[in-house]
matplotlib code that plots the C-alpha trace (Angstrom):
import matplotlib.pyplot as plt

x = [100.6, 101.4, 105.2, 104.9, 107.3, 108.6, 107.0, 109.8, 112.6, 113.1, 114.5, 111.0, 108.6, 111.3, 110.7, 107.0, 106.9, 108.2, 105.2, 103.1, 104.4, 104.1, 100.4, 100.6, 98.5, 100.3, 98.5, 100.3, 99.2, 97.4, 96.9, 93.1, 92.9, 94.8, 94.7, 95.0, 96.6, 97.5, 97.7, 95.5, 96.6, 96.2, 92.9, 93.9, 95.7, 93.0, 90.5, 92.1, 91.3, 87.5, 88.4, 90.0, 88.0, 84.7, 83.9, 80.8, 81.9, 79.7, 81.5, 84.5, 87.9, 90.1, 93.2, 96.3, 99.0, 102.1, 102.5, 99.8, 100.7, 99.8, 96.3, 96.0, 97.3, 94.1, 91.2, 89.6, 90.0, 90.9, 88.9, 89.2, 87.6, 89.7, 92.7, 92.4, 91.6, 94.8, 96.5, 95.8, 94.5, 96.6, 98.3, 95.6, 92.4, 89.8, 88.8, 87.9, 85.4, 86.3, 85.4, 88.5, 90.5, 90.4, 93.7, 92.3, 90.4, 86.5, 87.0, 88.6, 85.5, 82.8, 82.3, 81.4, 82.7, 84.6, 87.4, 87.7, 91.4, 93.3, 97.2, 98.3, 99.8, 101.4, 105.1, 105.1, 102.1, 103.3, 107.2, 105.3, 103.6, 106.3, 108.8, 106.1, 105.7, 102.3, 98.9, 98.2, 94.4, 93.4, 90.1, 90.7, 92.4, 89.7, 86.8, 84.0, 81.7, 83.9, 85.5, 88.6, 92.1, 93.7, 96.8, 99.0, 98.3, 94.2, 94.8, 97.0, 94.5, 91.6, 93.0, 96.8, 96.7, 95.0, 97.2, 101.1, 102.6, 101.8, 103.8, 103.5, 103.7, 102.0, 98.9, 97.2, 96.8, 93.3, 91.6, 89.0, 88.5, 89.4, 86.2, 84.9, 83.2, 82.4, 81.5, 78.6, 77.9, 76.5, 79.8, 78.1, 80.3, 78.5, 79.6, 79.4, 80.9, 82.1, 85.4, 88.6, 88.5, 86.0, 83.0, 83.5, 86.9, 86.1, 83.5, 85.9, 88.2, 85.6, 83.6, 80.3, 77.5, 78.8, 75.7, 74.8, 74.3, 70.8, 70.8, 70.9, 73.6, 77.2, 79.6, 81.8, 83.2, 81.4, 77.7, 76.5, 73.8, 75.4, 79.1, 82.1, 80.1, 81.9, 80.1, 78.5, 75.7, 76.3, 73.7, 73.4, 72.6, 70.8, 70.5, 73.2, 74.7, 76.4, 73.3, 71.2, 73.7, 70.8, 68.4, 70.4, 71.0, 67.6, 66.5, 69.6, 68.6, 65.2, 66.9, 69.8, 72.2, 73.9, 77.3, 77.8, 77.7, 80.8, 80.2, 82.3, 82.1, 83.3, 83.0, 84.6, 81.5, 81.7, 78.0, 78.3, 82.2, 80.3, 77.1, 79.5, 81.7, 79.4, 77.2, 79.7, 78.8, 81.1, 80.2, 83.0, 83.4, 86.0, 86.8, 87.1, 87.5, 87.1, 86.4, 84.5, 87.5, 86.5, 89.8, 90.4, 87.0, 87.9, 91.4, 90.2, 86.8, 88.0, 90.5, 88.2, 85.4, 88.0, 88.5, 85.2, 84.4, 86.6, 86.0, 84.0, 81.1, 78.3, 76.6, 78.4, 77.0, 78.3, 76.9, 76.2, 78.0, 76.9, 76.6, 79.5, 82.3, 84.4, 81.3, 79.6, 82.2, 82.5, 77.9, 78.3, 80.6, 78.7, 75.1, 76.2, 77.6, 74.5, 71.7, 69.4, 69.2, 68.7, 66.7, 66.9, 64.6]
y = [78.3, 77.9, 78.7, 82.1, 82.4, 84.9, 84.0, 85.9, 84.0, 80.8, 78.7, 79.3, 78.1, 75.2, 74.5, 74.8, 72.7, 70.0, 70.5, 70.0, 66.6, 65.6, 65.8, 69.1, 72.0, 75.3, 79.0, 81.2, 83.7, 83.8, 86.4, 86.1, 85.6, 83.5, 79.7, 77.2, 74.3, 70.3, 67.8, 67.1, 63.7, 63.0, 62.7, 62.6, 65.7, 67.4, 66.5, 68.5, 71.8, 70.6, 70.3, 73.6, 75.6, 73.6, 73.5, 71.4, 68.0, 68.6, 71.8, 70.9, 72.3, 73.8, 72.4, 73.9, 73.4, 75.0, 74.3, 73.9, 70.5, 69.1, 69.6, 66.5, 64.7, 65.0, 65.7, 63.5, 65.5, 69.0, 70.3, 73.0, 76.1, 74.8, 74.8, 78.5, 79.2, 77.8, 79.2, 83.3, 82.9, 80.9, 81.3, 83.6, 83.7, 81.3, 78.4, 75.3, 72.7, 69.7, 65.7, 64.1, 61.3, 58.7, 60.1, 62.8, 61.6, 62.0, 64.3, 67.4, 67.3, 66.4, 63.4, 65.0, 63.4, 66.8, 68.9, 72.5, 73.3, 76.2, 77.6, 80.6, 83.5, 84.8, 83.4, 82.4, 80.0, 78.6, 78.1, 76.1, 73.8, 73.2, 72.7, 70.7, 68.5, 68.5, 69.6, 71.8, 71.4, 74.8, 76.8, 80.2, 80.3, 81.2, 79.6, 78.7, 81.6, 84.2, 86.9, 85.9, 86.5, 89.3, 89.3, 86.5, 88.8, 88.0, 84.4, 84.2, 85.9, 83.7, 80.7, 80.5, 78.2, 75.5, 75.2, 74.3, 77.2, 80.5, 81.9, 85.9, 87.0, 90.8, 91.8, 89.9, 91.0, 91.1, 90.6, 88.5, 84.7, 83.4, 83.7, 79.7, 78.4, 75.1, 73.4, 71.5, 68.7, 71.5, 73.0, 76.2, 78.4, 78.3, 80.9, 79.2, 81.7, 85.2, 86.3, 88.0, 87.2, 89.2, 87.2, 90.0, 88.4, 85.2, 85.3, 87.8, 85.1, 82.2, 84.7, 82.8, 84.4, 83.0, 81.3, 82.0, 78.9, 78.0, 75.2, 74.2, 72.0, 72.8, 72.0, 74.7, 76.7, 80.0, 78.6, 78.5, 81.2, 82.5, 83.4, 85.8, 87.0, 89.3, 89.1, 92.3, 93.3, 94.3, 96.2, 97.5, 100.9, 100.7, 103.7, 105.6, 108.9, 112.2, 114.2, 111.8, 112.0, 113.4, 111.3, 108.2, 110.2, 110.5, 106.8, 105.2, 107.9, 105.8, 102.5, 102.9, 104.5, 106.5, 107.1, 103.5, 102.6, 102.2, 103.4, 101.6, 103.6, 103.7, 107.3, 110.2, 111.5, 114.8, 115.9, 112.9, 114.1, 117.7, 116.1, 114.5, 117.5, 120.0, 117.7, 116.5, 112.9, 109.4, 107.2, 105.8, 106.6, 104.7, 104.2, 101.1, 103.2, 107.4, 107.1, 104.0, 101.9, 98.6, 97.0, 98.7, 98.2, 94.7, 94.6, 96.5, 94.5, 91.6, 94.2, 97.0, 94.4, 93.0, 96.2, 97.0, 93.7, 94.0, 98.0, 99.1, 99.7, 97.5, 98.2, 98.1, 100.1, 99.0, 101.1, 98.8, 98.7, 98.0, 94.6, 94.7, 94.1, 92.9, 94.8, 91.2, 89.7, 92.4, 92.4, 88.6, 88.7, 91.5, 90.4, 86.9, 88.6, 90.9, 90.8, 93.1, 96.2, 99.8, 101.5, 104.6, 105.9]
z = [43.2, 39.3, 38.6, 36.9, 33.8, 31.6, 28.3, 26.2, 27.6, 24.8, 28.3, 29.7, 27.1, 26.8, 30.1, 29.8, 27.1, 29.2, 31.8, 28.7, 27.9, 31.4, 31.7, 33.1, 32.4, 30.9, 30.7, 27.6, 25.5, 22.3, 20.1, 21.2, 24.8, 27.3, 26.6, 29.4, 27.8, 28.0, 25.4, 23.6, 23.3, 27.0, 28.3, 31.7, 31.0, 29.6, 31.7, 34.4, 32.4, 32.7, 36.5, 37.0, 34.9, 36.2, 32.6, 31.5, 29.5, 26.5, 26.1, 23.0, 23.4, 20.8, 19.5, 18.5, 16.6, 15.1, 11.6, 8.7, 7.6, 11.1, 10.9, 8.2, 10.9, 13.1, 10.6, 8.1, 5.2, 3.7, 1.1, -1.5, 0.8, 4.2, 2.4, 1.3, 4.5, 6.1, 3.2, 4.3, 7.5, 9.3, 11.4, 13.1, 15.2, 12.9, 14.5, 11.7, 13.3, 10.9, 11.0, 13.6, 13.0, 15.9, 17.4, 19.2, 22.2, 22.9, 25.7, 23.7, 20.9, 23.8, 22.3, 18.7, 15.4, 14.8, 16.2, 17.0, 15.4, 14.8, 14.4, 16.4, 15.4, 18.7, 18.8, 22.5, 22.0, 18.3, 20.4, 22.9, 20.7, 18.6, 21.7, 23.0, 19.8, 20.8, 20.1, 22.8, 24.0, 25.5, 25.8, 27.7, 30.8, 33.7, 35.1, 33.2, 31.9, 33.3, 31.6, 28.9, 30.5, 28.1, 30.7, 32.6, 35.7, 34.8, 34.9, 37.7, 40.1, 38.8, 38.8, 39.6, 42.7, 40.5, 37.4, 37.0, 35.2, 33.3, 30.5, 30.8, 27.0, 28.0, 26.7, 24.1, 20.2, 19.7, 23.3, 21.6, 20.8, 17.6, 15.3, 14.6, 11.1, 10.0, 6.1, 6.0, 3.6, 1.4, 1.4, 2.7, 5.4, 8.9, 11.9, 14.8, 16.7, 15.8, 16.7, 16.3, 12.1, 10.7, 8.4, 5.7, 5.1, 5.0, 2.6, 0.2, 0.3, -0.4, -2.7, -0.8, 1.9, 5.4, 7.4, 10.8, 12.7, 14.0, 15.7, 19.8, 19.4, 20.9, 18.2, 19.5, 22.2, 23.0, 22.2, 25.3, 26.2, 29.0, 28.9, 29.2, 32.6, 35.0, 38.8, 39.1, 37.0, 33.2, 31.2, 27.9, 27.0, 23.4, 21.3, 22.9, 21.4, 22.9, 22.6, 25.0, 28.0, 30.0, 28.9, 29.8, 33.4, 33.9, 33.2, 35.3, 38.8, 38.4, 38.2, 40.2, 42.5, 40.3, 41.9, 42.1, 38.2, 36.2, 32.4, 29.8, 26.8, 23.0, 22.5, 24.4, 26.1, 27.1, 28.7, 30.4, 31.8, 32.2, 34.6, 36.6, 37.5, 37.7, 40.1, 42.2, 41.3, 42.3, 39.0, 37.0, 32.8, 31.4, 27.5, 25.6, 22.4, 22.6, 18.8, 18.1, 16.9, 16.7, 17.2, 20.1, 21.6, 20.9, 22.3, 25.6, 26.3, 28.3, 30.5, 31.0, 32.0, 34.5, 36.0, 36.5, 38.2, 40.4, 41.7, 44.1, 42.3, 41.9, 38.2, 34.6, 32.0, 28.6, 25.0, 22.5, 18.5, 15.2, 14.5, 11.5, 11.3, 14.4, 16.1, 15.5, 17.8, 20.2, 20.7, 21.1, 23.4, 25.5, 25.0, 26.6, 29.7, 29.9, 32.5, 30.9, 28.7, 28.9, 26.1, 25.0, 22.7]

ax = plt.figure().add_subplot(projection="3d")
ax.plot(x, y, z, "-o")
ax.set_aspect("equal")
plt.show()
């Protein structure tokens, strides 16, 4: 069982540090999610994270590091639009997928010509990389495709008998992954995957349209169809306001057993609160948001998601957003965990 640490205490992510350098892998907080980490030097190192996390091989990692400067150390080049970007956005959650230098080993980049690489903002994960004197390899800490650890507790009960050590640094910041672009040779902006960072910013900063990426090639983490899953069942409910509580009722008693669905809303929902009451009923409602803020819908997703999974009843039922915004990143990350969808008209 890993050694679980305090992640406040500076004589823990010392010692941590030290597991890093010995090949060992490390799970700490981010301001994202919960990274499982090695360095990203070692390719034996990092090939146990593939191991553990029974993560395919043409799936790239992401590598961190602790100070601005050190990315010139492991990409090719910096041009005029990256270095704005490191300039306000880091450290923080965006993700630069840039052409490596030979330094970092094939395994991390899945055998691309680039490399995933960012600079964290939470002060637990920066003190550990920079203790480390290390890039710190580290996609998020739990098996493959399932949900993203928001909490040490999360990781520890997913995968605590496989790794070394977990740095407990409470609940993380946003509770999603750090949004990921790449500059093609036409210098144009491309998301590859939306996150934590909203696009809006990005292209205010960069005064240019970012692109959406179109292409079936992995260059990044998060491209996979299917991700983010929990075990049980997850639908989405499209079209959802108050005023159709009923309607929704009516089309989940023909689909389903309604007193074993958990509802995962981001509006208080009071008819809904009101049918169950007055009916007698055993269905779950719990809030991501009770007022559609994105930020909290965000921060909860991962954690409310967990929760569900692991309660005693079988469906989720999740409403959908508006595709702006951090909405972008929080329908991404809920459309790949999704089996199907409920529509309401």
């Amino acid at each position: 069982m890993a050694l679980y640490l305090n992640g406040f205490k500076e004589e823990n992510i010392i010692l941590a540090s030290k597991y890093i350098r010995d090949g060992k892998l490390v799970a700490f907080p981010t301001e994202t999610v919960y990274g499982l980490g090695a360095n990203a030097l070692d390719k034996i190192a990092v090939a146990k994270i593939f191991e553990v996390k029974n993560r395919p091989n043409f799936d790239p990692l992401i590598v961190h590091i602790s100070n601005k400067e050190d990315i010139y150390k492991y990409v090719e080049s910096v041009n005029d639009d990256v270095y704005k970007l490191i300039q306000v956005f880091w450290p923080g959650p965006l993700t630069l997928v840039l052409k490596k230098k030979n330094i970092i080993p094939d395994i991390v980049t899945a055998g691309l010509d680039t490399v995933a690489i960012r600079m964290p903002s939470n002060p637990i994960a920066l003190k550990l990389i920079k203790y480390s004197e290390l890039p710190i390899a580290a996609p998020s800490a739990n098996p493959f495709n399932y949900l993203s650890p928001t909490t040490a507790n999360a990781v520890l009960e997913s995968i605590g008998d496989k790794i070394d050590v977990i740095l407990d640094g409470g609940k993380t910041q946003f509770g999603l992954e750090s949004t990921i672009i790449t500059i093609n040779e036409e210098n144009q902006i491309i998301l590859l995957r939306p996150g934590a960072l909203e696009i809006e910013k990005i292209e205010k900063l960069l005064n240019k349209k970012v692109m959406l990426y179109s292409n079936d090639k992995i260059l990044s983490p998060g491209q996979t169809k299917h991700h983010y899953q929990p075990h049980k069942k997850l639908f989405i409910i499209k079209n959802y306001k108050q005023s159709n509580a009923n309607k929704l009722i009516k089309k989940i008693e023909k689909q389903f057993d309604i007193n074993k669905i958990y509802f995962l809303l981001t509006f208080k929902n009071i008819e809904l609160e009101q049918y169950k009451d007055i009916h007698k009923l055993n269905f779950t409602i719990d809030y991501l948001s009770k007022d559609d803020n994105y930020y909290e819908i965000a921060s909860n997703l991962f954690e409310k998601l967990y929760i569900a999974d692991k309660s005693d009843k079988e469906i989720i039922l999740v409403n959908e957003v508006a595709k702006e915004s951090l909405g972008l990143a929080i329908m991404n990350r809920l459309e790949k965990a999704a089996t199907d969808y409920i529509f309401l008209d």
